[in-house]
N, C-alpha and C positions, 0 to 999 in steps of 0.2 A: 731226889737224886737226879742228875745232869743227866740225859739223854741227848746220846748224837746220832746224828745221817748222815754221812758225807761232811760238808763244810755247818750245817745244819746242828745248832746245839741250843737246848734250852733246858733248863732248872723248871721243876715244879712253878704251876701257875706263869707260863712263859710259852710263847711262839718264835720259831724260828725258821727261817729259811734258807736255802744253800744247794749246793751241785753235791753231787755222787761222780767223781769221774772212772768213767768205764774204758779208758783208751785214749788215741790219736786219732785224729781226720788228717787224710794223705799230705797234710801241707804241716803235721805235725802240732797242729791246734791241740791244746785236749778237750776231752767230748763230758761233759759235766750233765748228766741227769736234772732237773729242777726237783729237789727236794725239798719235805717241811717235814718238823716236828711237832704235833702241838701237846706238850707235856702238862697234864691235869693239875690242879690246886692237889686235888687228890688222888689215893691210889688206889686201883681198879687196873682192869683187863689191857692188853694190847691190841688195837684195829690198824691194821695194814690196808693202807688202798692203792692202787695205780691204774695209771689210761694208758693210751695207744701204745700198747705191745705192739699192736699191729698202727702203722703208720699213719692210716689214710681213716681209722675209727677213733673220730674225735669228738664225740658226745661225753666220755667219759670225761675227759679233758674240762669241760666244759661245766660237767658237773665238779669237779674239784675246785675250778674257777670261782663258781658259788659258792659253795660250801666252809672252804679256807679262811671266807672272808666273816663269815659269820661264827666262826668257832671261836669261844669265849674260855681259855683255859682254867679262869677263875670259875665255871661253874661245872667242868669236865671230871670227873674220875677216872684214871687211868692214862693213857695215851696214845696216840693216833699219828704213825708212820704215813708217808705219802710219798710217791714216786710218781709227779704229773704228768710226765709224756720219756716212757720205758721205750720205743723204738726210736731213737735219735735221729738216725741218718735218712731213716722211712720217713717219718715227720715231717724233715726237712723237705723233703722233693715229694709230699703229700702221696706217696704209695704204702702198699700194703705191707711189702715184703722187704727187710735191709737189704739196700741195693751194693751194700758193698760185699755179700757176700749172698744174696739172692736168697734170703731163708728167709722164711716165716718164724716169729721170735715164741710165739705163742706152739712151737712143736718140737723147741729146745731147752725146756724145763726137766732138769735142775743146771742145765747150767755145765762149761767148763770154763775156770777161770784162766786155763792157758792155751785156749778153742780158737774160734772163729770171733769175728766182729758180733756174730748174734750170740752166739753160746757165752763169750765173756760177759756180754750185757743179761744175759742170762742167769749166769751164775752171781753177777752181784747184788739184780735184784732178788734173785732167791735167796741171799743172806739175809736182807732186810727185812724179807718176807717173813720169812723161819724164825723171825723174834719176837713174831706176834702170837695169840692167842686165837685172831682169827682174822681172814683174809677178803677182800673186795677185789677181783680183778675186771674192773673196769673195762667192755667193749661195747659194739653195735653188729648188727649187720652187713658192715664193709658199707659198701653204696646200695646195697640194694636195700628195699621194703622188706621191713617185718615189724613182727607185735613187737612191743614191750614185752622184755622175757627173762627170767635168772636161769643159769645152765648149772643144774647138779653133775661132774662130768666123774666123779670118781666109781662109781658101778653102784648096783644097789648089794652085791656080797661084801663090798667094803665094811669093816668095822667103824668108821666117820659117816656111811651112807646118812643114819640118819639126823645127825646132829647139821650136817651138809645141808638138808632136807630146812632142820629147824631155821637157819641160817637165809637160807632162799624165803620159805616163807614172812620170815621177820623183815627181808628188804621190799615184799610185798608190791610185786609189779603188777601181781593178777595171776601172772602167766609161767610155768616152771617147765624146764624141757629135763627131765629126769632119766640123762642119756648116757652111758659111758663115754666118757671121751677117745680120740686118742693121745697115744705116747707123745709126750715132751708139753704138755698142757701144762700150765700152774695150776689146775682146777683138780691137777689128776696128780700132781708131785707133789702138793702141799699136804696136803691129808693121809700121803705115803707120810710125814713127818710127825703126823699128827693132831693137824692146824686143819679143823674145818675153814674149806675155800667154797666159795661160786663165785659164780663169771654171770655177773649182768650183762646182757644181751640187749643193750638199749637201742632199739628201732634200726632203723638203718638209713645215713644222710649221705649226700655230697658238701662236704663241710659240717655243719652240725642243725640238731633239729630239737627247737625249743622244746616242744611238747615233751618227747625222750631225757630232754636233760633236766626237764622238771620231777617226771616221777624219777629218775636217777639220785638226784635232790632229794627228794623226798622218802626214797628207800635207803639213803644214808641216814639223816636222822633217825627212818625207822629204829635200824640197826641201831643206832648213838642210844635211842630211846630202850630197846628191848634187853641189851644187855648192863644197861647201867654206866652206858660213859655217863649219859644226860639224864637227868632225875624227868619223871611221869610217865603214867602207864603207858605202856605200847603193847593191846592186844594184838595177838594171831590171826588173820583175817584167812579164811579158806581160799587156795590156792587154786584155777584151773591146772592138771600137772598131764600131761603128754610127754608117754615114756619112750615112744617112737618117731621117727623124722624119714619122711618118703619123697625122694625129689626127684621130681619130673622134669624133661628135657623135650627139645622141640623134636618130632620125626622129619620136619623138611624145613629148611630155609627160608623165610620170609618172613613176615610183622606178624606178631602177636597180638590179641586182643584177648584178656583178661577179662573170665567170667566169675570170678567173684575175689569178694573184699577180703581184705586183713580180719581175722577174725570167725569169719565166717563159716559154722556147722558144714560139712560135706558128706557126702553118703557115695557109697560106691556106684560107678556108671554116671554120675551127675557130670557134667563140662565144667574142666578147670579150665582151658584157652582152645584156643584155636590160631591158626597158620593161613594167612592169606597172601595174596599176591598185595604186587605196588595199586591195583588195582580193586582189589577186595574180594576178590574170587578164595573159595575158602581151598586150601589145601591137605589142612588136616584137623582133626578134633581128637583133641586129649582130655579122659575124663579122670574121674581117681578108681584107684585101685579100691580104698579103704575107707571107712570110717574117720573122720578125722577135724580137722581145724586147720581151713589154709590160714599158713604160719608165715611164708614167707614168697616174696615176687622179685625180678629183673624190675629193672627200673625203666632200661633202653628196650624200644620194642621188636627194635632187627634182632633176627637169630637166624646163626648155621645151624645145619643137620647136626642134632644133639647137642646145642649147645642151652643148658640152665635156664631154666623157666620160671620154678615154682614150686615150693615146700610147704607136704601138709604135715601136721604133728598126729602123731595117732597112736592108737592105746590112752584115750583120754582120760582123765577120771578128776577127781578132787579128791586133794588133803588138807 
């Protein structure tokens, strides 16, 4: 059977590529999504994936880049939706948030299709979405530092928590943030449908960062592998999972110096950074509250008073 996406149409054992258009750009252009199909020899499940919801997180991106080019629909079961770069207008002018009406697209899930510039692109990729079986939502860290990481964002009393759960593990980063999200997430509307979703959290780049978009790479196939798009085993590998996220801010203005790594074990009263002058005269010393794993850091080392530092993950455990 013919499956379409937008302009995007392919027959069993066939690959295709094509727009989704979501609207007008103010000079009345219309605004086409890059989309593909890749419809299997055979039949089997539906995998949904898409990148830059948000504009300026473009790993995912990048992983689809790879990925697309090596998908053989003669050896596939089932079929595999794509939506390459879901913020359009953000994209363009390499930000976060659509500039045409200032939203973050990633907190307007499900969508209205007679809304805003972000809620209509919203609401069509949520149709796309909602015809899968199971869902990839493709991000990073924006620019700053973090691990490699899949976000479970639907709650753990959800009825999908833990198929959610199986899902993350099978993309197998290492690293799972087992957090409720909030409102208007595809991590957290999709699974309201149905459709076990997570949201890869791949590192965090200016532009894109090879390492991140190799294991991105390589937890798609997991997935291709563990649910039978692609034939050979794909065991479960034990996850590190941190069900908590603690984020620390500067107390004075001035340059940061960063006392430990991505990854790295913390214990409470240990020095996460410190605040000094142009100078090096220290200002202040921040330690952690909790038990935990610094998970994530600022990139740039100037900070205002209370301005984002650095996130530990805590409630650690493995599953």
């Amino acid at each position: 059977m013919t499956t379409t996406l937008g302009t995007a149409s392919a027959g069993p054992g066939e690959i295709d590529t094509g727009r989704l258009e979501v609207g007008e750009t103010r000079d009345g252009s219309p605004v086409g999504l890059p989309v593909a199909v890749v419809n299997g020899s055979d039949s089997g499940k539906t995998l949904y994936m898409q990148a830059a919801s948000d504009g300026d997180e473009l790993n995912g991106v990048g992983v689809i880049q790879r990925v697309v080019p090596q998908l053989d629909p003669a050896e596939i079961s089932g079929t595999i939706l794509i939506v390459g770069i879901v913020n359009y207008h953000a994209f363009q002018v390499a930000e976060h948030r659509n500039p045409i009406d200032d939203t973050k697209m990633n907190r307007a899930y499900p969508g209205n299709e007679s809304g805003t510039s972000t809620e209509r692109i919203a609401a069509a990729t949520f149709d796309a979405a909602t015809r899968a079986d199971l869902i990839l939502d493709l991000h990073q860290g924006s620019t700053s530092r973090m691990l490699d990481e899949v976000r479970v964002r639907c709650g753990k009393r959800h009825r999908l928590h833990d198929q959610c759960l199986e899902l993350a593990k099978a993309f197998g980063c290492g690293y799972v943030l087992d957090q409720k999200g909030p409102d208007g997430q595809l991590a957290r509307a999709a699974p309201d449908d149905g459709i076990p979703t997570v949201d890869p959290e791949l590192g965090g780049a200016v532009g894109w960062d090879e390492t991140s978009i190799r294991t991105g790479v390589e937890g798609v196939w997991n997935v291709l592998r563990y649910y039978n798009f692609l034939e050979g085993d794909q065991p479960l590998e034990t996850q590190t999972r941190a069900r908590g996220f603690e984020q620390y801010g500067a107390p004075e203005g001035g340059l940061v110096t960063l006392r430990k790594e991505l990854g790295d074990r913390v214990q409470p009263g240990e020095p996460l950074f410190e605040v000094t002058t142009p100078f090096g005269e220290r200002k202040a010393e921040v330690t952690a509250d909790s038990d935990g794993i610094f998970w994530r850091a600022r990139r740039l080392p100037q900070v205002a008073t209370g301005e984002y530092v650095c996130s530990v993950g805590t409630d650690v455990g493995e599953y």
